[in-house]
N, C-alpha and C positions, 0 to 999 in steps of 0.2 A: 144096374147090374143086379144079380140075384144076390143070395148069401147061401153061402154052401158052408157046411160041417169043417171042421181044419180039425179040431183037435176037441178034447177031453181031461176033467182031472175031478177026482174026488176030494169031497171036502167035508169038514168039520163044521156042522150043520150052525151050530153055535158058535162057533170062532170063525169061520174062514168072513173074508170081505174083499170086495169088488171094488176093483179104483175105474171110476168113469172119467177119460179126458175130455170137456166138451168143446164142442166146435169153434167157435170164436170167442175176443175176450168175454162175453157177456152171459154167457153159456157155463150152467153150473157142473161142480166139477168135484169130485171130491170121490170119500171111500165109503161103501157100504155094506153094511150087515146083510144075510140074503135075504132076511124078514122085513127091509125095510122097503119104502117107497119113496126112491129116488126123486127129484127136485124134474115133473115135465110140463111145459109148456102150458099156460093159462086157456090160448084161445089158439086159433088160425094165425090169427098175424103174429101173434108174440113166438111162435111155430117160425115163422121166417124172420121175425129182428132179431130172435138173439138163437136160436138152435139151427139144426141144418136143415134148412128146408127141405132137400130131396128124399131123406130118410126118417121120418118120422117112428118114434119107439113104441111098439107092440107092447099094450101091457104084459105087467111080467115080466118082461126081459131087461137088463143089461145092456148098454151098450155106451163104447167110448167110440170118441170122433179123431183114427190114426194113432189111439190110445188106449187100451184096456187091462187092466192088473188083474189079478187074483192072489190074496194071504191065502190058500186054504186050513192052515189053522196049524201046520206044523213045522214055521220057521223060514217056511222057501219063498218065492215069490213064481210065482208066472206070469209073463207077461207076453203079448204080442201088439205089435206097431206095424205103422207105416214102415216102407221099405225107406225113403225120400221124401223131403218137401214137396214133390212132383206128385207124388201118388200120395191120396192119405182116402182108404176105406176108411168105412164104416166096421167097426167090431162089437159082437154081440154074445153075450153070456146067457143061456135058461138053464134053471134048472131043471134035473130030469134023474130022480129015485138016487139021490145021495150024488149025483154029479153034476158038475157045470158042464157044461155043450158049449163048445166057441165055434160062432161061424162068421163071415166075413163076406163081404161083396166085392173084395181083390184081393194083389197080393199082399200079406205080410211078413211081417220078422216074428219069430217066436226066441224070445231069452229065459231063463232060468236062474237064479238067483239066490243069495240067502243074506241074510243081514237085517231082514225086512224092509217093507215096501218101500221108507223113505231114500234107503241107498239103492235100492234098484230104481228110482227113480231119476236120482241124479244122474248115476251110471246110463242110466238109458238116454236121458237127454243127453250126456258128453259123445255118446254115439251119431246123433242128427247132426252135429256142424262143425266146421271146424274150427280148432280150438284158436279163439280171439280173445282179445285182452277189451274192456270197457271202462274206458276213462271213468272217472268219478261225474256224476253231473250235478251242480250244483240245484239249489231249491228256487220253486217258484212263485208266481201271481195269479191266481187264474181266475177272469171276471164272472163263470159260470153259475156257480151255486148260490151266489150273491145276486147277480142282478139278471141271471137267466138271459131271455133274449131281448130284454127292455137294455141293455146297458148301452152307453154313451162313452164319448171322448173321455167326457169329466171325470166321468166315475174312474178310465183307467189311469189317469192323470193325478185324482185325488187321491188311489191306492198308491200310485207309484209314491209320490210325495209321503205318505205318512209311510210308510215300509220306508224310508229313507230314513227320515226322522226316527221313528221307532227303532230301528234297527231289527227288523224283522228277519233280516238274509237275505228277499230274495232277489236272486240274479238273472231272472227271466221273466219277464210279464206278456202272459199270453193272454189273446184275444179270443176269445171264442163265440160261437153261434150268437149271432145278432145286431154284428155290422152287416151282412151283405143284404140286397135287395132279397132274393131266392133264392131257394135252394137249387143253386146249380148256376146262379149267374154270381162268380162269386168276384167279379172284379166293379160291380155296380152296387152302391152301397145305401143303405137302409139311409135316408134323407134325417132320420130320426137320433142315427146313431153320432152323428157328426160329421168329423174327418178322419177317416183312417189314420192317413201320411202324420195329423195331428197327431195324435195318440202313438203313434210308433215313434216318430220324429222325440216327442217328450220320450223316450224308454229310452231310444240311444243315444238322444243327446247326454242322459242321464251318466252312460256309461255302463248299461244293460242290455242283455236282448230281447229282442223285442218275437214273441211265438202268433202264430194265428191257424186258428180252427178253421176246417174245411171238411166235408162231405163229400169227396171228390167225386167218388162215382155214382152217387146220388144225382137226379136230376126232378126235381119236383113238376106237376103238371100247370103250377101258374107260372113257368120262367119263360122266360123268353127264348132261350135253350130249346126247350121242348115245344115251342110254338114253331120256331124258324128253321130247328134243323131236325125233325123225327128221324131222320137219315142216319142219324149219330145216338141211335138208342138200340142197346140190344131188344130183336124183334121177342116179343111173349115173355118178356124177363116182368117181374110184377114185382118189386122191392120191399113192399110191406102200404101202410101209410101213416104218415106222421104231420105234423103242421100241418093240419086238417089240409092234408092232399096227400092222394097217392101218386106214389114214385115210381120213376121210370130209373131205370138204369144205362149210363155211357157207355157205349160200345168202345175200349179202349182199341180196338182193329181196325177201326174205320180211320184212313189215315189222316181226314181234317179235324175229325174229335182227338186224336191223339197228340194231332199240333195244337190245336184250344188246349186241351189241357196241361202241355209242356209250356203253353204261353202263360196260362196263369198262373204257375207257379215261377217262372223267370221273372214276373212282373211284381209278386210278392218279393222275391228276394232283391229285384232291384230296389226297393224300397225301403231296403236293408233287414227286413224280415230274416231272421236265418231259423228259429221253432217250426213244425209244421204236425200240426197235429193235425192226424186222417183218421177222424171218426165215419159209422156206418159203411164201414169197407167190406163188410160180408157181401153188400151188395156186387160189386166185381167179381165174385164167384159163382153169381148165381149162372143157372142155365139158362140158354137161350140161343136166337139166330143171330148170327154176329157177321161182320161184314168177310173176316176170315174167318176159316175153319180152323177154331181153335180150343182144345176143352175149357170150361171152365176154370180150373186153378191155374194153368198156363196165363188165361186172360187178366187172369190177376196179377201175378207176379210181374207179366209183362206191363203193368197199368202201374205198378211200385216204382218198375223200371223207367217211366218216361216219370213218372213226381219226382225222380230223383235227377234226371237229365234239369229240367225246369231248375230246381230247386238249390242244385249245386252239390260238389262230392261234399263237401265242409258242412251242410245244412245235416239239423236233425229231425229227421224223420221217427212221428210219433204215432204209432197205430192204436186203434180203439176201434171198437167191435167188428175187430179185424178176425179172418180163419188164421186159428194160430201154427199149424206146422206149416199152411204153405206162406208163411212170410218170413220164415226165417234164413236170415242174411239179410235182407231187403228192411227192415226197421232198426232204429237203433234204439228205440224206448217203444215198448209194449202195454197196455193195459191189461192186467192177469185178472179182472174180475168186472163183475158188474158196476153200475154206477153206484157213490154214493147218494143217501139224501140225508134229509133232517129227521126221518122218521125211522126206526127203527124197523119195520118189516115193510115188508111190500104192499103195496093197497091190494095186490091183484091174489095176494098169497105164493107168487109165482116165484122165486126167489133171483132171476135172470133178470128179474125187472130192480129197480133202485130203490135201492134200501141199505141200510148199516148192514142187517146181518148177512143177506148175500152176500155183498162186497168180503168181507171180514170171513166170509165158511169158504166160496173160492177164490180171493187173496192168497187166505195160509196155504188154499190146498196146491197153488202154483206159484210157491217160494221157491221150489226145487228149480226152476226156469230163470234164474235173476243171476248175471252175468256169464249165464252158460250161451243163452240164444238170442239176449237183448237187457238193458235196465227193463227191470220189471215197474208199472206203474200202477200202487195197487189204490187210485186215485184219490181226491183230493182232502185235505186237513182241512174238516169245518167243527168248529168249538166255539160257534158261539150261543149264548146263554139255551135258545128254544130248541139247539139238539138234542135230539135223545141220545140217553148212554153215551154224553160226548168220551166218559172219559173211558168207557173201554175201548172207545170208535181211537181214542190216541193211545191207549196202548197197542190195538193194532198195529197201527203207523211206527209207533216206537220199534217192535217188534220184526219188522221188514225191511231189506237192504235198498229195496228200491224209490221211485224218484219219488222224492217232498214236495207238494206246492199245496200252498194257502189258498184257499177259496172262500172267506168272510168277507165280506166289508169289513175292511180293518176298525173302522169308526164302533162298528157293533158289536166289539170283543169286550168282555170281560177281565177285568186282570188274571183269572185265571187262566181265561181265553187267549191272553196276550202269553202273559207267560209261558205258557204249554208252547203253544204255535211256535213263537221265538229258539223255545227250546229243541223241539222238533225240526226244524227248518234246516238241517245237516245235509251236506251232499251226503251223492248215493255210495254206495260200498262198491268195491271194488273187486270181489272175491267172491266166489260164488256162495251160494249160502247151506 
């Protein structure tokens, strides 16, 4: 769609600032001075893993994703949004002789406000959903930033054991990228990694649950997926690439990919799996020819809707570089920021990509989202010795209601590592923040 003109407001050249919502967790997000240059995209691909691929940002301009503020400088707020999780435009700010221009590529809400931006913020999100209650979720394991996609039984086996012994808290040990064979065959497993059934079996014999990562609607080009069924890919959909392959995307419409992928998540929980962390989920929004005619965010939330049929009503469903207005309802822990790492900025300078301070700039700027639309996940507690800045990366953490889990090798912690970690490791809050 185009973007047409909606509205206008003048502003106080040196005071006013622009809140950009971005498109999925990964997607920077925060408030801007008009003199500044907003956080965009490195290259082409990083253009589709972490921003929205259809509407790329015209230098110069502004723009949020079903999300756009303006402070103009004297106390009020303006804002317009998406109307629904169904519909979420694109919204865009330029400037032009002492005013801002807001135009849009459908419909939205326009509010007004005073308080400043942080309370029209939450106020606005109390407007998207309806008003639910979020258990407390207790803190986790998660084999990720430790042993990336090399890990094993053992390792999740040896963390679980010493988090016992130590007394670390936590009460979920999640699996992530690096049991399965490919991306996309995710019930055939890495011959490297061990035994799944092992490794979960130890978590709840233990008296814990046991979580595992998935890429649902990812489909990689060496899987067997993509070899035996192309019937089951959205047609010209192009996912980015990653694990030196480029991705194809699951057409959740096609009605034998929609039973595969209701099977493999019934087959995790038979396993007693009940975690389910969906990372790369921006991929299900993207466009393309699907077997129904169906728009893009529809195919999404309908592709939530069968992980959750698989998965069980009781099961938690955990998104990551998910579009975050059209998944609300549909998760019940979210990622609000980019990844972390051990390095303090991004290699790429892009700040969407994995680094402490992304994480930690759209973290804060998506606190106001944490028990209003999902636990917020603003990801994971790593403090050991060769991180940078560990210890503002833990005041961070300290600072946030949302979900705790550990990502060290516990063995590789520091007593100060330990102690922090330990001390952090609290369920989430309960209350919006």
């Amino acid at each position: 769609m185009s973007f047409e003109d909606i509205g206008e407001i003048r502003c106080g050249p040196g005071e006013a600032r622009v809140f950009e919502h971005g498109w999925q967790s990964w997607s920077p997000t925060g408030a801007y001075r008009l003199t500044d240059a907003p956080p965009r995209p490195a290259d082409e691909t990083i253009q589709i893993l972490a921003y929205r691929p259809e509407t790329p940002i015209p230098p110069g301009v502004f723009q949020g994703e079903g999300l756009l503020a303006v402070e103009p400088g004297d106390g009020s707020v303006e804002l317009w949004s998406a109307p629904s999780p169904l519909q979420v435009p694109s919204i865009r700010a330029r400037e032009e002789g002492g005013r801002l221009v807001i135009s849009a590529d459908g419909p939205v809400r326009h509010h007004r406000a005073e308080g400043g931006l942080d309370q029209a913020l939450r106020d606005w999100a109390d407007t998207m959903t309806d008003k639910r209650t979020f258990p407390a979720v207790p803190p986790m394991w998660c084999t990720w930033y430790g042993y990336w996609d090399k890990v094993t039984d053992a390792d999740v086996i040896d963390n679980l054991q010493r988090s016992e012994r130590l007394g670390l808290g936590a009460d979920m040990f999640l699996i992530d990228d690096g049991y399965e064979a490919e991306i996309g065959d995710w019930l055939e497993g890495r011959p490297e990694f061990g035994s799944l059934a092992r490794a979960v079996d130890a978590v709840t014999g233990a008296g814990r649950r046991a979580g595992i990562w998935t890429a649902p609607f990812l489909v990689g080009h060496r899987s067997r997926i993509f070899r035996e069924h192309p019937d089951w890919l959205v047609r010209d959909a192009y996912a980015g690439r990653m694990w030196d392959q480029d991705l194809a995307v699951l057409d959740v419409t096609h009605p034998e990919a929609a039973e595969h992928l209701v099977d493999v998540f019934r087959t995790f929980s038979a396993m007693g799996i009940s975690h389910f962390k969906l990372d790369f989920v921006y991929a299900g929004a993207l466009a393309g020819g699907r077997h129904e005619d169906l728009d893009p965010i529809a195919a999404y939330r309908r592709g939530l809707e069968l992980i959750r049929r698989g998965a069980g009503a009781d099961a938690t469903l955990h998104g990551c570089g998910a579009p975050m207005l059209p998944s609300i309802g549909l998760v019940d822990v979210m990622r609000v920021s980019p990844d972390i790492a051990p390095t303090l900025h991004p290699k790429s300078g892009d700040i969407s990509q994995p680094s402490q301070l992304g994480a930690r700039l759209t973290g804060a700027a998506r606190e106001f989202l944490h028990a209003r639309w999902w636990v917020n996940d603003p990801d994971c507690i790593i403090l050991r010795p060769e991180v940078e800045a560990r210890e503002e990366w833990a005041a961070h953490i300290a600072g946030t209601g949302g979900l705790r889990g550990s990502s060290d090798p516990i063995a590789a912690l520091d007593d100060w590592g330990l102690e922090t970690t330990r001390r952090l490791m609290v369920p989430t809050a309960t209350d919006p923040s």
